[in-house]
C-alpha positions in Angstrom: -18.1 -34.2 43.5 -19.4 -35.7 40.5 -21.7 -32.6 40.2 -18.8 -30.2 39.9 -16.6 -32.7 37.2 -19.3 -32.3 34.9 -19.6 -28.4 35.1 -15.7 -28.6 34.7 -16.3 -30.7 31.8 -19.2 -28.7 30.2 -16.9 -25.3 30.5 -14.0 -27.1 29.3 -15.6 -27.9 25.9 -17.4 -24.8 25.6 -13.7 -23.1 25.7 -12.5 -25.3 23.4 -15.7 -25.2 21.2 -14.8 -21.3 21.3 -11.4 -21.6 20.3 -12.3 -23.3 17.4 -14.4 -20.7 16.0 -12.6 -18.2 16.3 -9.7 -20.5 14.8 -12.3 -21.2 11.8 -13.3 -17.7 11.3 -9.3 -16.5 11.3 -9.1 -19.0 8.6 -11.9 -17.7 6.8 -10.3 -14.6 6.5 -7.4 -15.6 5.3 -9.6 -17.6 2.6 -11.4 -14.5 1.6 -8.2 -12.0 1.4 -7.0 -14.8 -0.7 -10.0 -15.4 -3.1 -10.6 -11.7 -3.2 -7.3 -11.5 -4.7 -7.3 -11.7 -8.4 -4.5 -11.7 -11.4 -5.8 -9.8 -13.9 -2.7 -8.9 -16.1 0.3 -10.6 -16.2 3.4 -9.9 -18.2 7.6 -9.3 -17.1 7.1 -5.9 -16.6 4.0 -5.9 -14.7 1.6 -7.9 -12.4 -2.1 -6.6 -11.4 -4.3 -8.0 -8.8 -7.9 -7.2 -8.2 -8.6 -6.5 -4.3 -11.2 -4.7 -4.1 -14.4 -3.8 -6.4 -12.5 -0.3 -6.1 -8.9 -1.6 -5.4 -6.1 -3.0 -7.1 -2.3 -3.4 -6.6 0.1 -2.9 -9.5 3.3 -4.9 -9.1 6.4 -3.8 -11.2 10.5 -4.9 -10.4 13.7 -2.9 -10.2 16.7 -4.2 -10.4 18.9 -3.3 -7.2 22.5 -3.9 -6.4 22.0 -5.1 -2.8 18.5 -6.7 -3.1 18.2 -8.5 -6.8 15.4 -7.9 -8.7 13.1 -6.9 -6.0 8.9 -6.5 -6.6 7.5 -3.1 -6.2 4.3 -2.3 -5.1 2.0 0.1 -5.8 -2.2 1.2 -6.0 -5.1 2.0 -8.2 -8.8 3.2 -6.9 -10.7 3.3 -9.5 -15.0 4.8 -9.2 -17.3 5.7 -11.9 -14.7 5.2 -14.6 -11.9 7.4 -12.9 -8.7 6.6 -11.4 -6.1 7.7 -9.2 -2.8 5.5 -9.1 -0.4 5.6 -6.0 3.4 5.1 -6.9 4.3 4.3 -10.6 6.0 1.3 -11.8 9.5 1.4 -11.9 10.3 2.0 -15.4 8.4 3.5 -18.3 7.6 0.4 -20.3 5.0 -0.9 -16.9 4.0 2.5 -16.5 3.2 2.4 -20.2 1.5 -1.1 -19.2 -0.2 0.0 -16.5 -1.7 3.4 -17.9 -2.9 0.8 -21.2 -5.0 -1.3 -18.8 -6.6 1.1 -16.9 -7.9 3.3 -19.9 -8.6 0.7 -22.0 -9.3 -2.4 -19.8 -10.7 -0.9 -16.6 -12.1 2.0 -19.1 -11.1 4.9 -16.2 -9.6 8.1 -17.1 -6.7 8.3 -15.0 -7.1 11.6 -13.0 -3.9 12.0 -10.5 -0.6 10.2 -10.4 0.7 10.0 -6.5 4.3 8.9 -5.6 4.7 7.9 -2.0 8.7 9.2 -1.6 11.1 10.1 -3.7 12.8 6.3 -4.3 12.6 5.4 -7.6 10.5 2.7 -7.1 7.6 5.1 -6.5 8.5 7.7 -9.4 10.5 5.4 -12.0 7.6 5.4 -14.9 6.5 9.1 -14.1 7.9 10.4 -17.1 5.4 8.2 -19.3 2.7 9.4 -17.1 3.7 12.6 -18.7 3.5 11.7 -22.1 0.1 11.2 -21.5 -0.7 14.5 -19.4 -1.3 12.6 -16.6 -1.1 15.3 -13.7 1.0 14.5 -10.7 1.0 15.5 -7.2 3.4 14.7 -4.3 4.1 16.3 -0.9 6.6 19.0 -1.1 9.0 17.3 1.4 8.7 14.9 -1.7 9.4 17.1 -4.5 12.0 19.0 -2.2 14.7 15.6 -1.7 13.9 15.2 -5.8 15.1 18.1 -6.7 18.2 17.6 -4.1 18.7 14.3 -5.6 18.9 16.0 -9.6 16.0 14.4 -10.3 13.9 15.6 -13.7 10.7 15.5 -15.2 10.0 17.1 -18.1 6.3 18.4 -16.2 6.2 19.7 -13.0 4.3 17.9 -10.1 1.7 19.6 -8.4 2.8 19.9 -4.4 0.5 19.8 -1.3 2.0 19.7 2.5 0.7 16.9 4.5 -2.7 16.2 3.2 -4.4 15.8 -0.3 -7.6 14.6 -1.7 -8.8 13.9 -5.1 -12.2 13.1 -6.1 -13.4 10.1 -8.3 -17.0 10.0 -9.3 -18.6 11.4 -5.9 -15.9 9.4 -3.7 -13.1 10.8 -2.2 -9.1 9.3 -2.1 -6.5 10.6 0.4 -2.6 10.9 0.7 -1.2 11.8 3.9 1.8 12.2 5.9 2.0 10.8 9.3 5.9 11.0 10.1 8.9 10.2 9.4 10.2 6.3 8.4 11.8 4.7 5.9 12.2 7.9 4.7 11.3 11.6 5.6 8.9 12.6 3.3 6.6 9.0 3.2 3.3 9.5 2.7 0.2 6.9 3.0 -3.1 6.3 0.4 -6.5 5.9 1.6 -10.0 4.9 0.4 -12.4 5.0 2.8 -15.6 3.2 0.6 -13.3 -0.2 0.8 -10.9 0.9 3.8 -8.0 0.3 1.9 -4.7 1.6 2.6 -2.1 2.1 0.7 1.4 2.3 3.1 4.4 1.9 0.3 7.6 1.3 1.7 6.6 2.7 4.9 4.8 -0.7 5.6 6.1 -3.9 5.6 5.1 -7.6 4.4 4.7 -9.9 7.4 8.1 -11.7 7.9 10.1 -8.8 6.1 13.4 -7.7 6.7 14.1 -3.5 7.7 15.1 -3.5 4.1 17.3 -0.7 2.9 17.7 2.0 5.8 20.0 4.5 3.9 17.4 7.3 3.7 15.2 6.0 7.1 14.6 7.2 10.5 14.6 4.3 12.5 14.0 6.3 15.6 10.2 7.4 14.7 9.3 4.5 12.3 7.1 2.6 14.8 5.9 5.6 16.6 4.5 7.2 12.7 2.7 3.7 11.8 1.6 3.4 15.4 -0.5 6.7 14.3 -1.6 5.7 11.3 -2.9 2.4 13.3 -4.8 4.5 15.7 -6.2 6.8 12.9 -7.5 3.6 10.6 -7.5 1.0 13.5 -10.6 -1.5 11.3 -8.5 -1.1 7.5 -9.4 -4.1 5.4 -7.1 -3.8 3.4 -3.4 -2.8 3.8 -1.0 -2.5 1.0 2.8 -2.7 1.9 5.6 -0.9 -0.8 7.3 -4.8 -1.7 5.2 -8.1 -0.8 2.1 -9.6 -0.2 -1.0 -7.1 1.4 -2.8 -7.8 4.2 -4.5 -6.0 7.2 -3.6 -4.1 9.8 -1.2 -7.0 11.7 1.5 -5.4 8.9 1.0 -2.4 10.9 1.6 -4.5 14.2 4.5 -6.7 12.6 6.6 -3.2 11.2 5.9 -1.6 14.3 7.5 -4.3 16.1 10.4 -4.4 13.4 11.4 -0.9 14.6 10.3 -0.9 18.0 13.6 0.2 20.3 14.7 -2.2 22.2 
């Protein structure tokens, strides 16, 4: 009897002493993310974080009628002193901030600008992207609701269909299209060397609202992240369109958000 309490004991504490780690090593993470996260420029228009030796996020605002002055998310790879930026801020005078830092800070020729969908939020500053012969490229589903939406550039923007890659030094960067969500022509950003993912508004923060559904497809939003999931199931880092990044439970949490219930 007394034999048997003790091995109950003895596996008792060894379940516990396992919850613990894995407790500590959760927090770890969280830690890390957290360290690895750096301000390094900071002004009204614009907020940039360091993610990544590769990766970091570019944070601009737009001013909306239902949601205030809501933060806009967006992401530069940058390898051997090139750079391809995903979404521009949303007005000129950030994208003017932005395309500053990275030539002169980060000392990268910018060599692709990539808008996500057609919101302004994602093609606000491309016009000062422009100015600087910046070339952009966006999926034609993209460039098509632009055009039905009267919206001009001075430049045309280089169109692909559901997948595009760019190179940067010998490294490669993605865009692809996965399906319909929050709207019908979202596309994702990928690089592989840091497994960073870019998801713009088709990805939400942890604890998010559905946000503004006026161009979405409710219907296929979880089933279009649940395959981007399965297609980049270990990402590191995950960069939703507004809030904080993460990893891939923002995949789990928006494909709960628009589960059917």
């Amino acid at each position: 009897m007394i034999k048997h309490r003790l091995i109950f004991i003895t596996a008792l504490l060894i379940f516990f002493c396992h919850i613990s780690v894995i407790q500590q090593s959760n927090a770890k993470e969280k830690t890390s993310r957290s360290a690895d996260s750096t301000v390094t420029y900071k002004t009204e228009s614009l907020i940039i974080q360091k993610l990544s030796n590769h990766i970091y996020m570019h944070i601009s605002f737009l001013k909306t009628i239902d949601f205030g002055n809501v933060a806009c998310n967006g992401m530069i790879v940058v390898n051997k002193n090139e750079a391809i930026i995903f979404d521009t801020p949303s007005d000129n005078k950030g994208a003017e901030e932005l395309i500053n830092y990275v030539t002169k800070t980060l000392n990268c020729k910018i060599k692709a600008i990539i808008p996500t969908h057609f919101h302004n939020d994602c093609v606000g500053g491309l016009e000062k992207f422009n100015g600087y012969n910046i070339p952009a490229y966006a999926s034609a589903k993209t460039i098509e609701l632009l055009n039905q939406h009267g919206t001009k550039f001075s430049k045309p923007i280089n169109s692909f269909d559901d997948k595009f890659n760019i190179k940067i030094g010998q490294k490669k960067v993605y865009a692809a299209y996965f399906g319909e969500g929050h709207t019908r022509d979202n596309i994702i950003g990928y690089f592989p060397d840091d497994n960073a993912i870019f998801g713009g508004c088709l990805i939400k923060e942890t604890g998010a609202s559905k946000g503004f559904l006026g161009d979405a497809n409710i219907n296929t939003w979880s089933e279009t992240v649940r395959k981007i999931k399965h297609k980049y199931p270990k990402a590191r880092i995950v960069i939703p369109g507004h809030g904080k990044w993460g990893g891939t439970e923002l995949f789990d949490y928006t494909i709960k958000l628009f589960d059917k219930i």
